[in-house]
Structures are given as C-alpha cells and as structure tokens.
C-alpha positions in Angstrom: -17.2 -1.6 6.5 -14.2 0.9 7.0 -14.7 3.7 9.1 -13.2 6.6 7.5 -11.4 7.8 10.9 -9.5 4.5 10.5 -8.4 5.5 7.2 -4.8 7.4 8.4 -3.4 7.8 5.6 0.2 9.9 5.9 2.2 11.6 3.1 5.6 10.3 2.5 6.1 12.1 -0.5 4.6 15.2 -2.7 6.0 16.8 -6.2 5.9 17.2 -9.9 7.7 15.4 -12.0 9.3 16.3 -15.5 10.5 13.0 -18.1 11.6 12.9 -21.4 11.4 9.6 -22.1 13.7 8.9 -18.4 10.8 7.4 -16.6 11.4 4.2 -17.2 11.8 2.0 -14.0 10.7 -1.9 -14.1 9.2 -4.4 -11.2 9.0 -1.8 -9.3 7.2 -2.9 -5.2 6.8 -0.4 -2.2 4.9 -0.6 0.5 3.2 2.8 0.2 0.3 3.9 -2.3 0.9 5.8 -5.5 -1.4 8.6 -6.5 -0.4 10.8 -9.9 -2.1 12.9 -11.9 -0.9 13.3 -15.0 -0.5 16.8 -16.6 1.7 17.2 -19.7 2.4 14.0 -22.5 2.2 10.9 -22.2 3.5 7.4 -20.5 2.7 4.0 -19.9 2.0 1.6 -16.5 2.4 -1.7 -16.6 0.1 -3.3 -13.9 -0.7 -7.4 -12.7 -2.7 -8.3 -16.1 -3.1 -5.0 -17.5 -1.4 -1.9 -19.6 -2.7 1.7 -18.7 -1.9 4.3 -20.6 -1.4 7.2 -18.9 -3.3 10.4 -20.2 -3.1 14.2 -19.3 -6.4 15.1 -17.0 -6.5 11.9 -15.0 -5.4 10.6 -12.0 -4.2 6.9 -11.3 -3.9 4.5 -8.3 -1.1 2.1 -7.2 -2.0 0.3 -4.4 0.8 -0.2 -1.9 2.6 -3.8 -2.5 1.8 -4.2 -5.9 4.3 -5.1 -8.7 4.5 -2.9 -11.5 6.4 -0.8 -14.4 6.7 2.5 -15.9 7.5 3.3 -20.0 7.8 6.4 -21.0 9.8 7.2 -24.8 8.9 11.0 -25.0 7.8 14.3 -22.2 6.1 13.4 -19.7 4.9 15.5 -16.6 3.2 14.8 -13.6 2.1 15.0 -9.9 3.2 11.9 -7.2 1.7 11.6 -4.1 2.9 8.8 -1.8 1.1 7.3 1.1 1.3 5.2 4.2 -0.8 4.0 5.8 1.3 3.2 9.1 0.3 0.1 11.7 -3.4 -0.6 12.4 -5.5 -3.5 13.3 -8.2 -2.6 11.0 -8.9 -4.2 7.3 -7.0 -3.0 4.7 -9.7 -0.6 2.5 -8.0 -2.4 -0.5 -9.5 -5.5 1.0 -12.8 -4.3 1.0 -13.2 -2.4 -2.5 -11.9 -2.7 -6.2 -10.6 0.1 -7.0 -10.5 1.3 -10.4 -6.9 2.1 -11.7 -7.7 5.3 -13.4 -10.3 8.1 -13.1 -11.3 11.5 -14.7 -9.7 14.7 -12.7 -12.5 17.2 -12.5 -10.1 20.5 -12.7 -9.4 21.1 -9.2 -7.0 18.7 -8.7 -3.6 20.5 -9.8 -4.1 23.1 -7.3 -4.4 20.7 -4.6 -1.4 18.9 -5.4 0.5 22.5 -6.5 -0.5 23.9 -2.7 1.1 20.6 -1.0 3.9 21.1 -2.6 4.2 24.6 -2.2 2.9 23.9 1.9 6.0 20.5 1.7 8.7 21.2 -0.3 11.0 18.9 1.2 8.8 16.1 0.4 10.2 16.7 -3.4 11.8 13.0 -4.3 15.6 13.4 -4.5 15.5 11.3 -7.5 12.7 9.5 -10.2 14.7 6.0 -9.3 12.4 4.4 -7.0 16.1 3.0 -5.4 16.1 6.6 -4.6 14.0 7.0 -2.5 12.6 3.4 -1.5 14.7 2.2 1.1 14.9 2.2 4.8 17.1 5.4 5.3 14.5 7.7 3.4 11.4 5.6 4.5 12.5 6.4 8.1 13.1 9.9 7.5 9.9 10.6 5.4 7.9 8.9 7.9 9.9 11.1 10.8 9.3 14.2 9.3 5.2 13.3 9.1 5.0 12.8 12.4 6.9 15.8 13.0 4.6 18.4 11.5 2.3 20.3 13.7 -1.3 19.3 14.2 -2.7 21.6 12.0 -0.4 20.9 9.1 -1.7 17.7 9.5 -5.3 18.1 9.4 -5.0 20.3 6.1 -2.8 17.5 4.7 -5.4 15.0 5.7 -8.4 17.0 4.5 -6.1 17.0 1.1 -5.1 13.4 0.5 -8.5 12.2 1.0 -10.0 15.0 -1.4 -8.0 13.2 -3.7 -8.7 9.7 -2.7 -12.0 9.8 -2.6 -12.1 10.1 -6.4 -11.2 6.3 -6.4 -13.4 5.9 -3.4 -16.7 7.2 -5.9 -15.8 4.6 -8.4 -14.4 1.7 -6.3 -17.1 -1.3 -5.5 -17.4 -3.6 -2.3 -16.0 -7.0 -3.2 -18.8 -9.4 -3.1 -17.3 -11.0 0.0 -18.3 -7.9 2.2 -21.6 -8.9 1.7 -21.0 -12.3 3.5 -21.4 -11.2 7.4 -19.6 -14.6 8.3 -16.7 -14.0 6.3 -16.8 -10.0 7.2 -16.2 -11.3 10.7 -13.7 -13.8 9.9 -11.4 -11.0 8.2 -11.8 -8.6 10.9 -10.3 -11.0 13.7 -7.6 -12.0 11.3 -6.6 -8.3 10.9 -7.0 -7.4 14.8 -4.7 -9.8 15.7 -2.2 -10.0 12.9 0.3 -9.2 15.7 -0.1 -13.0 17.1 -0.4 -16.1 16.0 -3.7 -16.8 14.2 -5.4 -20.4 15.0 -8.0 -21.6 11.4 -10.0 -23.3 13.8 -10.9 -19.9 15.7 -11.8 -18.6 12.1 -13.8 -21.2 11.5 -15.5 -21.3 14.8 -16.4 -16.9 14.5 -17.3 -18.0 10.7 -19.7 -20.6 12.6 -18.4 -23.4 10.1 -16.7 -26.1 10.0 -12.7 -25.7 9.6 -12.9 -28.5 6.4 -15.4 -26.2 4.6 -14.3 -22.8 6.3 -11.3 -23.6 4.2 -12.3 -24.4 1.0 -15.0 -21.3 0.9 -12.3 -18.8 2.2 -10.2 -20.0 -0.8 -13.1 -20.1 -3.3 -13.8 -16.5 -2.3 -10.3 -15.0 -1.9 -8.0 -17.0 -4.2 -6.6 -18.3 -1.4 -6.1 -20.8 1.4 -7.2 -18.7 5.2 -3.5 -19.7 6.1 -2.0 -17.9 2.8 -3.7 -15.2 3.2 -2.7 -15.0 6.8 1.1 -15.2 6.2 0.9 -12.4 2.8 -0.6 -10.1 5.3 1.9 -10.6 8.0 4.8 -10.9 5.6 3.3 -7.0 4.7 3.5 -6.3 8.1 7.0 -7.6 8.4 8.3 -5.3 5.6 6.8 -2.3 6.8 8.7 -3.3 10.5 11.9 -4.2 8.6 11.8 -0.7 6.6 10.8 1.3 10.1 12.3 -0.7 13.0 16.0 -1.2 13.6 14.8 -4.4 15.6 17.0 -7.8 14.6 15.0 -10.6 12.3 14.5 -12.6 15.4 12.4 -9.7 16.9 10.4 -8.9 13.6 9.5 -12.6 13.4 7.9 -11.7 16.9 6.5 -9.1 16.1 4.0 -10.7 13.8 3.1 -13.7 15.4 6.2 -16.3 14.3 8.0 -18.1 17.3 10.0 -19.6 15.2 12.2 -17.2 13.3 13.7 -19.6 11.1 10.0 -20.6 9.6 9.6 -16.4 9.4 12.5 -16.5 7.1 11.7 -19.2 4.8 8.2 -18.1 4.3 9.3 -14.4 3.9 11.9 -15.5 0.9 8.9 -17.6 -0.4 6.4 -14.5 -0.7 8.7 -11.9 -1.3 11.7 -14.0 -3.0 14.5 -12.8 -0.9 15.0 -13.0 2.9 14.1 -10.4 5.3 17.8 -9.4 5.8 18.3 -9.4 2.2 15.3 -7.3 1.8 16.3 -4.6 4.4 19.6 -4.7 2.7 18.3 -4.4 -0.3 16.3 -1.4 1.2 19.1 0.2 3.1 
C-alpha cells in the first residue's frame, strides 16, 4: 500500500469562486487534482460515464488527467483547491483506491479552505477559464512559488490539504487488484522505473508467470494490455515534463524511457490526440 509520507501533495491553486451561470467550461484535462467544496447554488459536473450534481455542503474530487465538464445556468459559489502531486517513483494512490466523486463536508471545511486563502492569496486563479490558468507559463510559476514558501508554511499547508483529502480517503476502497501480491509487485516496478524503458518479460518474471498469461491477466484486471498501461503512465509523465521543463521533445522522449523520439511522438498524439509540441503549445 501507499505510505502516506509518499503522498506529497503541493498546492497550485486556492480560492472562492462566484458564477452566475459563467461556469461553463467543456473537455476540460489537467494534470493536477481538483478539490471543491461547494457553498452557495448550484452546478453540474460532467464526468467519464456519469453526471454529478453539484450540491451546497459537499465536497467533490477530480482526479488529475481526467476529462470532464462544468454546467452551470444560475449562482453558483465555491471553494477550488488544486493539487500536484510533482515527480515520484511511487504508485499513483489513484491506482490503488476508487475514490468516490462526492462526499458530505462535516462543517469544518470552509474555514480550512477560508484560512488558505486568507494564509495564499496569490494562489487566487486570474480567471475561471481553465486556459487561464492551465498552461505552462502559470503551471511553472504556481509550482515556483510552492517550492518557494518557507518550511513551515508548508507543513501547515500540508497538514491542510490532507485534512481535506482524507475525507475521500474514508470513503475510497482498495481496487481488488491490491489484494493480488503478484500484481502489487508487478505495479510497483513499473512505477519505480517509469524513467526507463520497461521490459514485459521482467514483469512477468517478478509476477512469477508466464509473459503469455502475465498479459492477458494484467489486461483482465486493468482494462488493459501491461504495455498500454505502461505508455498512459509515461505519456503522464511526459506532460507534466513538457508543462515544467523547457527541455526540447527529443530530451522529454528521454526522459521517460523512449530512444526513439519519433515513436514518443506518435504514441503521445495517439493518447493524448495532439503531439507533444502541439500540446506544450497548446499549453503555452
């Protein structure tokens, strides 16, 4: 399982937010996590396979990388929070748990969010258009001014975020794969090497099966092919690096394992449907 030190999650941005019916922004993907709690009227979020409507007195999850929608028609008011969770080698928590979209605020909540902002008012969003704020330029700076805060400031922010996260944490349930020690294993080398190139039948051999039905149980269990999964999670990796790093294509590709750039590319426009220059473009 996740060791909660391993869980570094950083603040990009902090506020409240008022609409009247101007929070309306479609296929929206970042590679940070949403947290809101919503306050004042109403709105809607349009998630993969489901519609939640979004209710005063609760707070909701968006998971970093994952395609969505707002609708709003009338007022509307709440808290954002968004994180990062920066480079690691660990597994994603969002591998290991379901996490339920919404859950119940117990009361506290507002004050924690209304003392980050008050502690981080420059972490207000410039704008509600997520091409605002998520691109490169701000990404960069948000992330710059993180690191910049004194150690204290981010201890208190920690202790804060994870107040608030671990209210999805109470409700969330280990996928039924964690259970599976050989798979467990499998996952974790994939993610401590991420950074180079990833051989199925090493998987296979640390899963102690054969690389024929290694494959076909990795896909029965995760939807997908070891090798898919492999290339979604550097491709992740490659848009953080794009978003952060002023490093050319060529080095990116690199940087997560690809000798050959020109693959990187092709299998970067196939997962994300542009290529990485357009996507740091499109980001800039």
């Amino acid at each position: 399982m996740l060791p909660i030190e391993s869980l570094n999650l950083q603040m990009l941005n902090v506020g409240l937010a008022r609409h009247n019916g101007d929070w309306n922004w479609q296929n929206v993907s970042s590679p940070f996590t949403r947290i809101y709690l919503c306050t004042e009227g109403a709105a809607r979020l349009h998630m993969p396979g489901e519609c939640v409507d979004l209710r005063p007195g609760y707070l909701y999850l968006v998971p970093a990388y994952t395609r969505h929608s707002y609708e709003c028609h009338g007022k509307f008011t709440h808290y954002y929070l968004h994180l990062y969770e920066g480079f690691k080698k660990e597994s994603d928590i969002f591998d290991l748990y379901d996490f339920p979209i919404e859950v119940k605020a117990e009361g506290y909540e507002s004050h924690i969010f209304a003392n980050i902002c008050k502690t981080h008012p420059d972490a207000k969003l410039p704008a509600s258009n997520p091409t605002a704020y998520d691109n490169m330029t701000k990404f960069i700076g948000y992330v710059h001014r993180y690191n910049q805060m004194p150690l204290y400031q981010k201890l208190e922010l920690r202790g804060s975020i994870l107040i608030l996260f671990s209210h999805f944490v109470k409700h969330a349930k280990p996928k039924m794969w964690t259970e599976d020690k050989r798979l467990e294993a499998s996952l974790k080398y994939i993610h401590e090497n991420i950074y180079t190139e990833i051989n199925i039948d090493d998987l296979a051999s640390i899963a102690c099966m054969s690389k024929t039905y290694f494959i076909r149980y990795f896909a029965k269990t995760f939807g997908m092919p070891p090798l898919q999964y492999i290339n979604r999670k550097k491709v992740e990796r490659a848009q953080l690096l794009l978003l952060t790093e002023e490093k050319p294509v060529k080095e990116i590709a690199y940087s997560v394992g690809y000798n050959d750039h020109s693959y990187f590319i092709r299998l970067f426009k196939k997962i994300t449907g542009m290529t990485p220059m357009a996507y740091r473009q499109t980001m800039s």
